[in-house]
Every structure is written in C-alpha cells, then in structure tokens.
N, C-alpha and C positions, 0 to 999 in steps of 0.2 A: 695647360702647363707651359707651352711652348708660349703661348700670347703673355703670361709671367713673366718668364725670361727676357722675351721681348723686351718690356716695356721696364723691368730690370736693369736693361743693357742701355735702353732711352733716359732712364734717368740720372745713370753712371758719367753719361753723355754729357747731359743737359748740366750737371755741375761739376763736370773737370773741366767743360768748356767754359762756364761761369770763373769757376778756379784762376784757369790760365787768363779769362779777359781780366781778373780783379789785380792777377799777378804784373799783368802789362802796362796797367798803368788804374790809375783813380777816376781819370777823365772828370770833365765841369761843365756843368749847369747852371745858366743864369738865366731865368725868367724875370721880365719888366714890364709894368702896367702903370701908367701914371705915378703914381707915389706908392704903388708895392713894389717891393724888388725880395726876389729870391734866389737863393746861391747855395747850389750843393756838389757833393756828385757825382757823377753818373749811376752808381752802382746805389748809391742813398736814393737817388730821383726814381731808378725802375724798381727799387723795395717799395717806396711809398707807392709809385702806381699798382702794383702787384698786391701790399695790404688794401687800399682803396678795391680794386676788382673782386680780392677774396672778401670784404667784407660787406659789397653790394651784392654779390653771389650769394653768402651767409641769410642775408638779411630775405632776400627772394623765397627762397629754401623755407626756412621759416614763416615769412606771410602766407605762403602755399599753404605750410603747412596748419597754419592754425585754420583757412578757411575749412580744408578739409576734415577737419575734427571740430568745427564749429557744425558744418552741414552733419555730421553722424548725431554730433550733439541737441542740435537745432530740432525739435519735433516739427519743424514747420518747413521745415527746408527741402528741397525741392527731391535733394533724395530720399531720405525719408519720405515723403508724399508718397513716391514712385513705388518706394518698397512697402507702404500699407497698402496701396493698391493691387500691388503685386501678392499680398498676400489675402483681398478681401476675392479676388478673382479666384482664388484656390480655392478658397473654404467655401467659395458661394456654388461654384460650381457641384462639388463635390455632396453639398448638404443638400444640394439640386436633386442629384444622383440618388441620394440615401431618402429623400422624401422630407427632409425636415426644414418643411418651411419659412417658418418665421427667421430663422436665421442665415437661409439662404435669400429672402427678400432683403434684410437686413444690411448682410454683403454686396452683394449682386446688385443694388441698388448703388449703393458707398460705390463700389467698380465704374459704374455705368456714370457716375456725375464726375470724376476726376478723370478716366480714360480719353484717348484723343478719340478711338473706334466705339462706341460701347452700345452700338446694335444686337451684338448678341448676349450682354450682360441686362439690357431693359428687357428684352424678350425671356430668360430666363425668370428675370425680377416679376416682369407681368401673369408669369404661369405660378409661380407661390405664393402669386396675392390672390390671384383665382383660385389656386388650392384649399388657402385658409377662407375663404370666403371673401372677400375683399374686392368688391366688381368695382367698383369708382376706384380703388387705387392699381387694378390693372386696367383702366384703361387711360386714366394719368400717365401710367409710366409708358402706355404703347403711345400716346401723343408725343410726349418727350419724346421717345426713339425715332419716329418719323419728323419731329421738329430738328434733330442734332443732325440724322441721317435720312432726305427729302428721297436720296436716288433708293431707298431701302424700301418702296412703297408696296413691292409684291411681297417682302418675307413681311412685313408689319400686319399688312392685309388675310396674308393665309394665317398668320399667328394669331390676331383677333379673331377668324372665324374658327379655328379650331375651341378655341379657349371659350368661346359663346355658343359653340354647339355642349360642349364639356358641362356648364352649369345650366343647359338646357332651355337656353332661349335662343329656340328657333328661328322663329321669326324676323331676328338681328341678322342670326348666321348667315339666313338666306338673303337678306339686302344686302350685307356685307359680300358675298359671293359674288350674289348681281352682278355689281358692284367688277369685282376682278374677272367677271367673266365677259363683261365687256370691253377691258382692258388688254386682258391674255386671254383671249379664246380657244388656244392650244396649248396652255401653260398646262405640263402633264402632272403637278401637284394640286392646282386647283380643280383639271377637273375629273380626279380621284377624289379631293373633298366634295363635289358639289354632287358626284354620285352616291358619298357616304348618305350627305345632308337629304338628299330625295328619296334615298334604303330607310332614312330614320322616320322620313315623313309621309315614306309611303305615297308619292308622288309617280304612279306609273306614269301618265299623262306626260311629265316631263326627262322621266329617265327616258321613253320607247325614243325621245327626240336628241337626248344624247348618246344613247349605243352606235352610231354611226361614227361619233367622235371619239368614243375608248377606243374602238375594233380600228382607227387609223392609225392614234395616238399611240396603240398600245400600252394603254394604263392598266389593263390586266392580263393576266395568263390566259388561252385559250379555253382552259377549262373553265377558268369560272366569270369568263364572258359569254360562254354559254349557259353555263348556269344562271346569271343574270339576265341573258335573254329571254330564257324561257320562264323565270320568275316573272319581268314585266310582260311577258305578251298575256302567258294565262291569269295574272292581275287582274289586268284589263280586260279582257276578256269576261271574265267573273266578277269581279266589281265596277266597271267601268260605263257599260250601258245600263246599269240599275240609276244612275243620275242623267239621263238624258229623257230628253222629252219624244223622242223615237228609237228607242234601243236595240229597234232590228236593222234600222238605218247602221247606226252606231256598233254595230255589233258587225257587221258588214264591213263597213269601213274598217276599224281594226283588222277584220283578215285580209284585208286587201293591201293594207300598212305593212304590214310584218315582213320580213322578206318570205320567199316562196319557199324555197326549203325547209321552213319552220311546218310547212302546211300536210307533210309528212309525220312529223312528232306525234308520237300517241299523245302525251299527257298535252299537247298544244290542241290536239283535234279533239279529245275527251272536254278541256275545258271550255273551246266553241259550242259542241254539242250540250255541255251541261248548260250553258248560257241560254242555251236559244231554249231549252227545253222551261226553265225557269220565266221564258216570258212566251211562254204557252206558242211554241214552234215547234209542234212534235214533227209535223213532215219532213220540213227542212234538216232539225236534229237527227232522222236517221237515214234523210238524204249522205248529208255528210259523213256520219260513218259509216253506212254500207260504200262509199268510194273509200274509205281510207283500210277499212277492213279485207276491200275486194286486192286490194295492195299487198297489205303487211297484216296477221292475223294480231291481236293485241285482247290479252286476258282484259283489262281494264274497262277496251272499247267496246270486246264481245258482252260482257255485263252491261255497261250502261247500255248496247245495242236493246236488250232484253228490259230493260226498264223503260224505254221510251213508248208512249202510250198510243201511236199511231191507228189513222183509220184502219187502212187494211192490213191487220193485225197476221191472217191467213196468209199473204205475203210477206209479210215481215217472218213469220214462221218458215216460209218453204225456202229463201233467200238465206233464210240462219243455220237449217241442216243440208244447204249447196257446201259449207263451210266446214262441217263434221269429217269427211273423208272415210280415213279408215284410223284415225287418231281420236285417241279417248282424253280428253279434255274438261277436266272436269265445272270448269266456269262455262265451257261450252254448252255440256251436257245441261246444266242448271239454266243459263239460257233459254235454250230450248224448252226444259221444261215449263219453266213460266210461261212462255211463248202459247206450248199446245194449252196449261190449263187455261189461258185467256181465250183463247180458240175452244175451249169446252171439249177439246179432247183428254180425258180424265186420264185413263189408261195409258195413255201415249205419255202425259205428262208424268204419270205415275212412274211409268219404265225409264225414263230419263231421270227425273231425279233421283232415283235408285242408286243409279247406274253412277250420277255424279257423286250422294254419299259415300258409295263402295270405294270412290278419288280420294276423297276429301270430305274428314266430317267436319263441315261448317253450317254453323249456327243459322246462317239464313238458309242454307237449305234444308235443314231440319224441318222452317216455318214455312216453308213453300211445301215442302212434301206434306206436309202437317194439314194443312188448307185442303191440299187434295183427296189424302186420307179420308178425311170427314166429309170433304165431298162424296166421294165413293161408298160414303157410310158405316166405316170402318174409325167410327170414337174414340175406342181404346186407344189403338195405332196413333192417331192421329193428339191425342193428348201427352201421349208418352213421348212423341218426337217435340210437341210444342215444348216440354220440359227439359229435354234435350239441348232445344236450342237456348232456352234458358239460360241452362248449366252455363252452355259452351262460351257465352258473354259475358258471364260472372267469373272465369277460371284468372282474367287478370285482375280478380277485384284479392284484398290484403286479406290472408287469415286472421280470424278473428282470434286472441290471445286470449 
C-alpha cells in the first residue's frame, strides 16, 4: 500500500513537472543529415522517442511471448521434451515398484535415452527386460548404460550379475564376479554377491577362502557368520574329501584350515568324525571324539561315539561308562548299551538299554533292545519291541483318510 502511494506521488511528480516544463516554453529541435532535415519540438521530439521506446518494449514483450507458447505448443520443443521425460521417469519407476514390466521397460527406457544422467533408469530398464524374459535386450541396455556412464562400471557390473544369477545362469554370474572381484577385492556389495553365488553353487572350496574377507569386511552379522562358518567347514568336511584322490590327506588338511576354535564345535567335530569314519578310519574317528567328548560331554558325539566300529571295542566301552557319572543320560545309556552288546555282554547291554527306554522311548532303541532280547532268547519281548520301534518311525508318516 505504501509502495502505491509512493509511486502515486512519483507520477503526480513526473507530470506537473512535464506540465510546468510545456508551460515554460515549447523549446526546438532540428536534426540534419545530408538532404534530410527535421524540425519539431521539444516536447513533440521526447513523445516520439517515448512512442518509439514504448513500442520496441511492446514489440519484445510479445516476441517473448509467442516463443513461450510456441514451446508449450511445439511437441518437440525442448520443454516439452523435459516434461515427457519427466513424466516417463515417474511412471517407470513406479511400474518398476508394482512389478509391471513391460511398461516400465517401455518408460524407463524413453527416460534413459533423453536424460543427461540415465544410469539408474538403464539399470531399472535392464531388470524388466530380464523379468519379462528378454536376456539380449537386458544386456543391450546394460551396454548402453556403461557406454553413456564409462566411471558407472561397478554398479553396471554388480547389476549384470545379480540379474544373471536371477535367470540362472551361473556360470556368467561367476565370470562376471571374477571379473569385479579382481577389481574391488573389498567392495562389500560384491563380496556379499559372490558369497550368495558360491551358497547357490555350493562352492565350499571357495567360500572356507573367502570367510576371512566377510569377518573383516563385515558383510554379515556375527550370527550368521557363524552359521556360515560352520555350514562351509562341515561341507567340506563331509563332501569334500569324497573327490580327492587321498581323502584322509584332505580330510586332515581341512581341520588344520579351519581356524582352531571351530575344533571345539560339536556339530564341527561330529562331522570330522563322520568323515573319517566314511572312508573306513574308525581309530582315528573315535580318537577324535573321545578328545572332544573328554572336553564337553555332547548327545550327538556320545551317539556317534557308540556307532564307530573300532578294534578295541572293550575299551571303547570302559572309556564310555568313565562318562556315565551319577547322571542318567539317556543317549548315554543306549551308548553304552550297544557298546556292552558288541562286547557280548548281553545282560549288561540289556540293563542299559532298559534303563535308557525308561528316558526316552526311541525307536532305535527299541531295535537295539530288540537284538538283544532275542539274543538272550526271549522272542516274544524281542519281537514286540521290534514293532515298537516300527510304530515309533511311522508316528510322522500322514493318516490315512
């Protein structure tokens, strides 16, 4: 209101002072050029400059404005251009989002050829042509992406091998990996893919060689860098010396690999012992677990303890009830049982596995008590338990409707 007034008061100004200079006189203008001559004046000569100014001002005003509604006009016009791009980046995105391919390749494609940046519009584009099945048109458009954006070679690279693990050819994924794992060796997105890619392919061999690189890198949580751990050692362990041309060599060498702390782990020392026992190494197999067992007592190891077929079986039996105490155990107890009837102590084996039934009625110790029974020449008993343990195996099988 006040800048109103103002400018009110400026122009009351601007023509009483006009007023009084027309009052004071007419004043004259003569302009001369060769053979033009002009003669006005004064107050005639500043209206003409004045229409002149207002009427190249007019004229601006206007060309302005027709470019401007020629470009809104113009489908071709550079703003226009800007704003279907602007709108193919929305809808591409977003159909991205919802899963509806083809018309997010569609978009997202149009984005990525007009855009100055359009790295993350090809990468988008190359995952909906892989979704619709379309492998040569996603890996056109990751070539483009790395041809527009050269410095973009690690997201182009981890985005091909996602997308080539995705339609399940491995065999690329893993060159392509290679590939960036010789690049970035400590890139912690690549090598969380290249531990996906060796989980999918079952590569203990080369995951035991990278766990030293997660556990620095910190690509996973504690927990399930453990849990990963102990998946590849007992792998290996269990699958891994069955392809070598000396497997107790190899089998060796793996526990010597693994770090030392693993050498504690029940399920790590169970899977050694199952190993060795597999390529007919029963000594050594219950070498190992009587040092692990003499440690930490472990239902699992105590069992497989009692399944290992060893010479001196009589020792293996008096070193398994050093372990009994005054604690009733019922995998211990069974144990031992099988233990004494291997040792042809019937009775002894009899009162143990009893004793472990009265724990725990399981189905293998039914069939161990069962063996003995009939040893002992007690049929019935011994038939009736075999059926037992039957039952007790068939209780997770479906009723029958």
């Amino acid at each position: 209101m006040i800048r109103l007034v103002f400018y009110f008061i400026l122009l009351l100004a601007v023509v009483g002072g006009l007023g009084w200079g027309i009052s004071q006189g007419t004043g004259y203008v003569l302009i001369t050029f060769d053979q033009f001559r002009y003669e006005s004046t004064l107050w005639v000569f500043l209206g003409l400059l004045f229409g002149l100014w207002l009427a190249l001002f007019l004229l601006r005003r206007i060309l302005k404005l027709l470019v401007v509604s020629g470009a809104v006009i113009n489908p071709w016009s550079r703003r226009n251009r800007e704003r279907r791009v602007r709108k193919a980046i929305l809808a591409g995105q977003r159909e991205l989002a919802e899963g509806r391919w083809s018309q997010a390749l569609e978009h997202l494609t149009l984005a990525a050829d007009n855009d100055t940046r359009p790295l993350v519009h090809y990468l988008g584009a190359a995952r909906a042509a892989n979704e619709i099945g379309k492998p040569d048109e996603c890996d056109r458009l990751l070539a483009r992406a790395l041809n527009r954006e050269p410095e973009s070679a690690l997201a182009v690279g981890l985005t091909r091998a996602q997308l080539l693990i995705e339609r399940g050819d491995l065999s690329s994924a893993r060159d392509s990996l290679s590939d960036l794992q010789r690049e970035f060796p400590k890139h912690p997105q690549v090598l969380s893919l290249v531990h996906k890619l060796y989980l999918q392919l079952e590569d203990w061999e080369q995951l035991s060689k990278l766990l030293p690189e997660l556990r620095r890198q910190k690509i996973l949580s504690d927990v399930k860098l453990g849990d990963l751990e102990h998946l590849v050692w007992r792998s290996l362990l269990l699958q891994g010396a069955k392809h070598s041309a000396n497997p107790e060599v190899q089998l060796t060498q793996y526990w010597q690999d693994m770090p030392v702390r693993l050498h504690s782990e029940a399920s790590i020392v169970h899977a050694y012992a199952s190993a060795l026992i597999q390529i007919q190494q029963p000594e050594k197999a219950l070498s190992v677990l009587t040092e692990a067992l003499n440690q930490h007592k472990d239902s699992s190891l105590i069992e497989l303890y009692g399944q290992v077929q060893a010479s001196e079986s009589m020792q293996q039996l008096l070193t398994a009830e050093q372990w009994q105490g005054d604690s009733n155990d019922s995998v211990l107890l069974l144990t031992l049982g099988r233990l004494s009837a291997r040792n042809g102590l019937w009775d002894k084996a009899r009162s143990y596995l009893e004793d472990s039934l009265r724990l725990a009625h399981r189905p293998e110790t039914c069939a161990e008590l069962a063996r003995v029974m009939i040893q002992l020449g007690d049929q019935e008993r011994g038939n009736q338990l075999f059926i037992e343990s039957l039952a007790a195996q068939d209780r997770s099988l479906p009723v029958p409707q």
